[in-house]
N, CA, C and O atoms as a MOPAC input file, in Angstrom:
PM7 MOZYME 1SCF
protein

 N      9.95700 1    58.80500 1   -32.54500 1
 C      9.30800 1    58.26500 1   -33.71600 1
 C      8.52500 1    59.36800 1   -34.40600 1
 O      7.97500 1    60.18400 1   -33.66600 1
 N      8.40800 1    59.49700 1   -35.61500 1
 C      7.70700 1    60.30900 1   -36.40100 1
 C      6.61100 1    59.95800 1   -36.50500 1
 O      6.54400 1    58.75600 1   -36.24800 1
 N      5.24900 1    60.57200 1   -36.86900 1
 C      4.17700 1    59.94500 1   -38.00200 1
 C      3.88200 1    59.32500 1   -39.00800 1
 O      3.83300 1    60.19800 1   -39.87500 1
 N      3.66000 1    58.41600 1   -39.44600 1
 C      3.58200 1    57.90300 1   -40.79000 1
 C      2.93400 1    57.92100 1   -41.45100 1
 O      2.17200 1    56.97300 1   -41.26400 1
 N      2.42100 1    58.97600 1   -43.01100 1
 C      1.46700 1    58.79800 1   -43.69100 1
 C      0.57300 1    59.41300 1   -42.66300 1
 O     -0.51400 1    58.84100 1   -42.74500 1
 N      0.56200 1    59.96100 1   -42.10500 1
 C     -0.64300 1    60.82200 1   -40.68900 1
 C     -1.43900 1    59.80200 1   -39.82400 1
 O     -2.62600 1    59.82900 1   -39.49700 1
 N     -0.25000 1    58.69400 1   -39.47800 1
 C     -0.93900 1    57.57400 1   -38.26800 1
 C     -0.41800 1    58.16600 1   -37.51500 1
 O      0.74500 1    58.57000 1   -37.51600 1
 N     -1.39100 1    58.32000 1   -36.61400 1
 C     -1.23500 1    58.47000 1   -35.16300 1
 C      0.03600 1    57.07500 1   -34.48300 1
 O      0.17500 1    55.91300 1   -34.86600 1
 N      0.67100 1    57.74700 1   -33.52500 1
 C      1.74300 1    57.31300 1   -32.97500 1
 C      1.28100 1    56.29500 1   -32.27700 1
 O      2.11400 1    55.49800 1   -31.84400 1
 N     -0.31400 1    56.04400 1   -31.96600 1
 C     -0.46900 1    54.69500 1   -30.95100 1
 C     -0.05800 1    53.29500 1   -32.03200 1
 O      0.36900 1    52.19900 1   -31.66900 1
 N     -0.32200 1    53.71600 1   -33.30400 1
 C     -0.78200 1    52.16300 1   -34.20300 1
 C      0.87400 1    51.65000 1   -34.02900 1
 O      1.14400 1    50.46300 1   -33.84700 1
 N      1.83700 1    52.63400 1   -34.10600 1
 C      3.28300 1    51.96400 1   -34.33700 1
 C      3.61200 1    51.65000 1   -32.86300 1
 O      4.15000 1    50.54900 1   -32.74500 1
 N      3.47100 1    52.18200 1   -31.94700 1
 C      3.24800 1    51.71700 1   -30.64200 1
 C      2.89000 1    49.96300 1   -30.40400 1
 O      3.52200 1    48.98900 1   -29.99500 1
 N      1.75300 1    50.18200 1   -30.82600 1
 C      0.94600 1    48.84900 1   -30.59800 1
 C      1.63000 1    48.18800 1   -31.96600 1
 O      2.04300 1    47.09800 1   -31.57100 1
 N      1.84800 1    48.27200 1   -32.92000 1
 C      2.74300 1    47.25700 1   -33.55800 1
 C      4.04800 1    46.86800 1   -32.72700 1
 O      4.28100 1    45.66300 1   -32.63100 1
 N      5.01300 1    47.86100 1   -32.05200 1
 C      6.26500 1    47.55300 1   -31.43600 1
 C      5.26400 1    46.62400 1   -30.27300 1
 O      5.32600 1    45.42000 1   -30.52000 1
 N      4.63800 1    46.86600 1   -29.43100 1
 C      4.05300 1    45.74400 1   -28.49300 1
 C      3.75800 1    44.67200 1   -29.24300 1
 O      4.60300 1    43.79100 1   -29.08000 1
 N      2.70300 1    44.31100 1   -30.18200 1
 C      2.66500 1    43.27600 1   -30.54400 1
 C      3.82100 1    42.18900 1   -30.95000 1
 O      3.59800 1    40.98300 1   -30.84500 1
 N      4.75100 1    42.57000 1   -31.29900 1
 C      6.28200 1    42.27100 1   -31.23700 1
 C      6.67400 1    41.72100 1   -30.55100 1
 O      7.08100 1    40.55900 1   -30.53100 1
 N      6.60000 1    42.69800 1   -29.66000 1
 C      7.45500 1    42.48300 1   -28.30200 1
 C      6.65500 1    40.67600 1   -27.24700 1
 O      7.12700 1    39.69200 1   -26.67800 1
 N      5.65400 1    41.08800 1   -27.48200 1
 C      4.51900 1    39.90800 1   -27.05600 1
 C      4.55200 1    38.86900 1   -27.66600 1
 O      4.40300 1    37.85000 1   -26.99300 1
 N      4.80400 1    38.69200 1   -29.50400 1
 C      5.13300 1    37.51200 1   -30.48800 1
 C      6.26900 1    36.78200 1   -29.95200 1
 O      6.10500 1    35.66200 1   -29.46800 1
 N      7.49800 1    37.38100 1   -30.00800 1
 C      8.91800 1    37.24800 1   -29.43400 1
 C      8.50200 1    36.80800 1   -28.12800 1
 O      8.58700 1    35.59600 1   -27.93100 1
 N      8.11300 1    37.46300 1   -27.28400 1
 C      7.98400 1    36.44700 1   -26.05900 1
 C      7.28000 1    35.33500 1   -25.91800 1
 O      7.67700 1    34.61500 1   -25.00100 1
 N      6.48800 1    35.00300 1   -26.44100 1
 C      5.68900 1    33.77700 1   -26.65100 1
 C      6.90000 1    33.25400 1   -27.12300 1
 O      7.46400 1    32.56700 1   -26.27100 1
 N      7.46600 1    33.34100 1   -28.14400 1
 C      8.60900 1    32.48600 1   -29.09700 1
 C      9.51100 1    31.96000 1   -27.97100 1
 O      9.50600 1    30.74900 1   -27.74900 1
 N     10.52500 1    33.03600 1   -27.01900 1
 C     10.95400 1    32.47500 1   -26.72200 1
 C     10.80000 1    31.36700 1   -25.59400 1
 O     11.43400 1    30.34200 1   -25.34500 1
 N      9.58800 1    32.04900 1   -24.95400 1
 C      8.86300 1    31.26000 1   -23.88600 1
 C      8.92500 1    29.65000 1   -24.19900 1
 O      9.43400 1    28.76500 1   -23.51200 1
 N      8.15000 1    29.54200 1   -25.62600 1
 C      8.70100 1    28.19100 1   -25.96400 1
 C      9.50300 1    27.31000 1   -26.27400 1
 O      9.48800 1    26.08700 1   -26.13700 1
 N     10.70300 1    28.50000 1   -27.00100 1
 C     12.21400 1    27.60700 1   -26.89500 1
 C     12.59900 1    27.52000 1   -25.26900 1
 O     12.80100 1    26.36800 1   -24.88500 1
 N     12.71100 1    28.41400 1   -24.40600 1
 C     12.84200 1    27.56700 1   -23.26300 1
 C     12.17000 1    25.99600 1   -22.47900 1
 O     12.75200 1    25.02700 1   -21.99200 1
 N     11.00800 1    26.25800 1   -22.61400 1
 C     10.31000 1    24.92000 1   -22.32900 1
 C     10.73500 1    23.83900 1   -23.47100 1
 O     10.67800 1    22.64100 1   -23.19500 1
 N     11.13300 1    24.24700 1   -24.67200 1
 C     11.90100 1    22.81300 1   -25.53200 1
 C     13.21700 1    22.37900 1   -24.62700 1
 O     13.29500 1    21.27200 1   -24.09600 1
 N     14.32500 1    23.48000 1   -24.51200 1
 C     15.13900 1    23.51700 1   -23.95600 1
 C     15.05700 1    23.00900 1   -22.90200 1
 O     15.80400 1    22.05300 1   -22.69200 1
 N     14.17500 1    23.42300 1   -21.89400 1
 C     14.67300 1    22.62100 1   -20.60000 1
 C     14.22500 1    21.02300 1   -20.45700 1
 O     14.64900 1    20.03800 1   -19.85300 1
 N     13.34300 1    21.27100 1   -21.18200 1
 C     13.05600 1    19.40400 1   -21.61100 1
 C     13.80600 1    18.57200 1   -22.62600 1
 O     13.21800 1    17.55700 1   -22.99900 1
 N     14.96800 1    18.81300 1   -23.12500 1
 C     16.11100 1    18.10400 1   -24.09800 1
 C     17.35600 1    18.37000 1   -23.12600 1
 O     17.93800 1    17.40100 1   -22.63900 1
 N     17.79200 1    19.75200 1   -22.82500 1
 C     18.71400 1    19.82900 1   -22.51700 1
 C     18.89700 1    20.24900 1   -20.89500 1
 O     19.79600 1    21.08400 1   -20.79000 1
 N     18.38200 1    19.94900 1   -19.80500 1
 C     18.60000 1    20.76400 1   -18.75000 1
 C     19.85700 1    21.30500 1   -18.01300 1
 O     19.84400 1    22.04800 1   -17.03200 1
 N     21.26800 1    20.65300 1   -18.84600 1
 C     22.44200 1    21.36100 1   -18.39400 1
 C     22.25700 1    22.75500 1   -19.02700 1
 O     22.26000 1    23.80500 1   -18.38500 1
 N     22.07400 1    22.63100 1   -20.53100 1
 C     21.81600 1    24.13100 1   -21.11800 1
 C     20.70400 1    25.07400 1   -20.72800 1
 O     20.60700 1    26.21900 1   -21.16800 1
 N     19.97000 1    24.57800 1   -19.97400 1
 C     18.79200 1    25.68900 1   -19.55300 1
 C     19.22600 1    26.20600 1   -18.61600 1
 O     19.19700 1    27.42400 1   -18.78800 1
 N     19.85400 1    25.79100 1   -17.15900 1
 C     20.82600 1    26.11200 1   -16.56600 1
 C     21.58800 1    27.40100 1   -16.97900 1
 O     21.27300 1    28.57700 1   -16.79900 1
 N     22.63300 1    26.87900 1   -17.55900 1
 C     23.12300 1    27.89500 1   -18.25800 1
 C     22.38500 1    29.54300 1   -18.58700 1
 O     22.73600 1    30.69800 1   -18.34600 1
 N     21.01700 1    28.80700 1   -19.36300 1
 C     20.71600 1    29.88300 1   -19.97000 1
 C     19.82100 1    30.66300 1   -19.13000 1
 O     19.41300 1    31.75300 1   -19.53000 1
 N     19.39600 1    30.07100 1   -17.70700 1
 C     18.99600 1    30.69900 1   -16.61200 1
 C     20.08500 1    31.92700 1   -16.49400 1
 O     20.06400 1    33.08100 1   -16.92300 1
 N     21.04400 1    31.18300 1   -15.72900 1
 C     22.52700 1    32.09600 1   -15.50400 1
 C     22.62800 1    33.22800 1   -16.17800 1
 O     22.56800 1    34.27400 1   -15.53200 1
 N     22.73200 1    33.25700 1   -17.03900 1
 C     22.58900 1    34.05800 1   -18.52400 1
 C     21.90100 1    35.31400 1   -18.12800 1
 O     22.33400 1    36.44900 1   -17.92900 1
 N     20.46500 1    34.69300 1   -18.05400 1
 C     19.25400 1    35.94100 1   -18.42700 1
 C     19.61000 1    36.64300 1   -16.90400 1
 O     19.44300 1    37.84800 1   -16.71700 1
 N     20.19300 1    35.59600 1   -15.69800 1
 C     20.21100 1    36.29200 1   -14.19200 1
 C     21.28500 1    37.84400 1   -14.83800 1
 O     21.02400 1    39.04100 1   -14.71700 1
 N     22.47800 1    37.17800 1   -15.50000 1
 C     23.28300 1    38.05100 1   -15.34700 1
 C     22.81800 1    39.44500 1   -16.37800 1
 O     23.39800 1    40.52800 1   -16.28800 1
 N     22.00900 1    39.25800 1   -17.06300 1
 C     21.94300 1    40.23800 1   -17.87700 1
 C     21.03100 1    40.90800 1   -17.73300 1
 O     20.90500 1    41.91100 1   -18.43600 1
 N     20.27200 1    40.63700 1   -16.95500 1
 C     19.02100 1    41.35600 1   -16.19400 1
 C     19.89200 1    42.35200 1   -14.68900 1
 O     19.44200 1    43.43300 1   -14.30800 1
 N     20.91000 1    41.80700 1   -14.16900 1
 C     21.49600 1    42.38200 1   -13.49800 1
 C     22.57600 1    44.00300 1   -14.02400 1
 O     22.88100 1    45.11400 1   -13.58900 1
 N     22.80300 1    43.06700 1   -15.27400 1
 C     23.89100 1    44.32100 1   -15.59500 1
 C     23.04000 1    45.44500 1   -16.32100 1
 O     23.56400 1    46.45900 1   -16.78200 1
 N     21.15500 1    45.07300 1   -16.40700 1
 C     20.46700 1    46.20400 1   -17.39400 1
 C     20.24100 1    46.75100 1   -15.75900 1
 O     19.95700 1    47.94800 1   -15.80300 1
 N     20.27200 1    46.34700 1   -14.64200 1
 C     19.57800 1    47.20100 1   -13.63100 1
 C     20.79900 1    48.21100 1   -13.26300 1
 O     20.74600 1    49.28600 1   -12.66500 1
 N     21.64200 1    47.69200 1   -13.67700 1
 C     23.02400 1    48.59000 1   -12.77800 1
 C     23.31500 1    49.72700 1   -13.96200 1
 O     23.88400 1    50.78300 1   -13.68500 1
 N     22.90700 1    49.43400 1   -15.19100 1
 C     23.14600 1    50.19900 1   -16.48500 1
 C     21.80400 1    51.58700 1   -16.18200 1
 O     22.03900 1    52.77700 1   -16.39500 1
 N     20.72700 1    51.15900 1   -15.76600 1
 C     19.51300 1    52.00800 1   -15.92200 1
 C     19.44200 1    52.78500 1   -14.62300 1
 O     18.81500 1    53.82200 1   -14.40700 1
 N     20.35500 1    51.94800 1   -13.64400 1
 C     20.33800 1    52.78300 1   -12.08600 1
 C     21.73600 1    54.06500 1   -12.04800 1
 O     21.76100 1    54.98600 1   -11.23200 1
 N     22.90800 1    53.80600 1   -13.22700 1
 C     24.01700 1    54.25800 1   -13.49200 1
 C     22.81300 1    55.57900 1   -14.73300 1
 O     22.30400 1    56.65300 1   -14.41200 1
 N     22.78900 1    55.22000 1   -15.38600 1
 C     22.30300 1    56.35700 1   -16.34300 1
 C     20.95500 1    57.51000 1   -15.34900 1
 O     20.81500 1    58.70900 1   -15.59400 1
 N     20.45200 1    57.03300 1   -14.68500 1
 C     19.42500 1    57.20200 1   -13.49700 1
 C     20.22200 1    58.57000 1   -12.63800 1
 O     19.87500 1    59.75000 1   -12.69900 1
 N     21.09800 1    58.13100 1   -12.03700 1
 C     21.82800 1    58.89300 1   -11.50200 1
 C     22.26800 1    59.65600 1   -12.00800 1
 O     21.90700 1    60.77000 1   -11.62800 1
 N     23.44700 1    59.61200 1   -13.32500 1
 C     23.67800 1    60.51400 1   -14.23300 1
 C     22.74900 1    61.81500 1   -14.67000 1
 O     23.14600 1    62.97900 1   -14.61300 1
 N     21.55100 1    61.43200 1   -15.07800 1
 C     20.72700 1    62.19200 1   -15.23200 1
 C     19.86900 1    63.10100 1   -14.23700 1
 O     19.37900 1    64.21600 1   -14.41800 1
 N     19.85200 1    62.35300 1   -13.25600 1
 C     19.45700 1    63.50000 1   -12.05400 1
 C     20.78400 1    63.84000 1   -11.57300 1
 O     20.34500 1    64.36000 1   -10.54700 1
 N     21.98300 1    63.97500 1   -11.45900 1
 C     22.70900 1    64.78900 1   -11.08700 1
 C     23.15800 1    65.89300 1   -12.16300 1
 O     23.73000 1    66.94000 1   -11.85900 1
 N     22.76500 1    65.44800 1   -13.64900 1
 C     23.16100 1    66.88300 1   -14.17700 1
 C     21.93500 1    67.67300 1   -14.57700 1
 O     22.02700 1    68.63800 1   -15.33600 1
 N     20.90200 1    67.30400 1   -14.11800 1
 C     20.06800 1    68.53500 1   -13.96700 1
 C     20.01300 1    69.05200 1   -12.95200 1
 O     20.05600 1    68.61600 1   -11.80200 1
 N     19.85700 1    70.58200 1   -13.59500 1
 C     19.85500 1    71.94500 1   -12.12700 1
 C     19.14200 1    71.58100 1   -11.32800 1
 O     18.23700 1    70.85000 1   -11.72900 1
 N     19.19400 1    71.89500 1    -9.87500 1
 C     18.84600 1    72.05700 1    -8.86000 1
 C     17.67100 1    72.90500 1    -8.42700 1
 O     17.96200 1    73.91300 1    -7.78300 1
 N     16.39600 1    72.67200 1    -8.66900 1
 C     15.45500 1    73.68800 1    -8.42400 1
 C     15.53600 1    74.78700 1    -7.84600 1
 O     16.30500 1    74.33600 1    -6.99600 1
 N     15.43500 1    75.76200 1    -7.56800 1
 C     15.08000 1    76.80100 1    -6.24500 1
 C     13.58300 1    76.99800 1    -5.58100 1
 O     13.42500 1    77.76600 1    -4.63200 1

């Protein structure tokens, strides 16, 4: 990220968090609508977040590796 106008890099920081924190509240509450109308679909959308939380750990443990094997080898 660059500077903006000569802000310091925390304010856009803390805007991307505040975000990130809005959105989770949001969805926090479409789930609790969800599992109280629909509980076959919450299900589901359990399943869902299992699997995609799985394939970011195998993605970040795969790039993980990548990256410490192509850097040199200290002496």
């Amino acid at each position: 990220m660059s500077k903006v106008a000569g802000q310091p890099p925390t304010n856009t920081l803390s805007r991307v968090v505040d975000l990130l924190v809005e959105h989770r509240i949001k969805l926090d509450a479409l789930e609790r609508v969800l599992k109280e109308t629909n509980p076959l679909a919450h299900e589901l959308y359990l399943g869902t977040i299992k699997n995609l939380r799985a394939q970011r750990a195998a993605e970040v443990n795969r790039v993980l590796t990548q990256t410490l094997e192509s850097q040199p080898a200290e002496s």
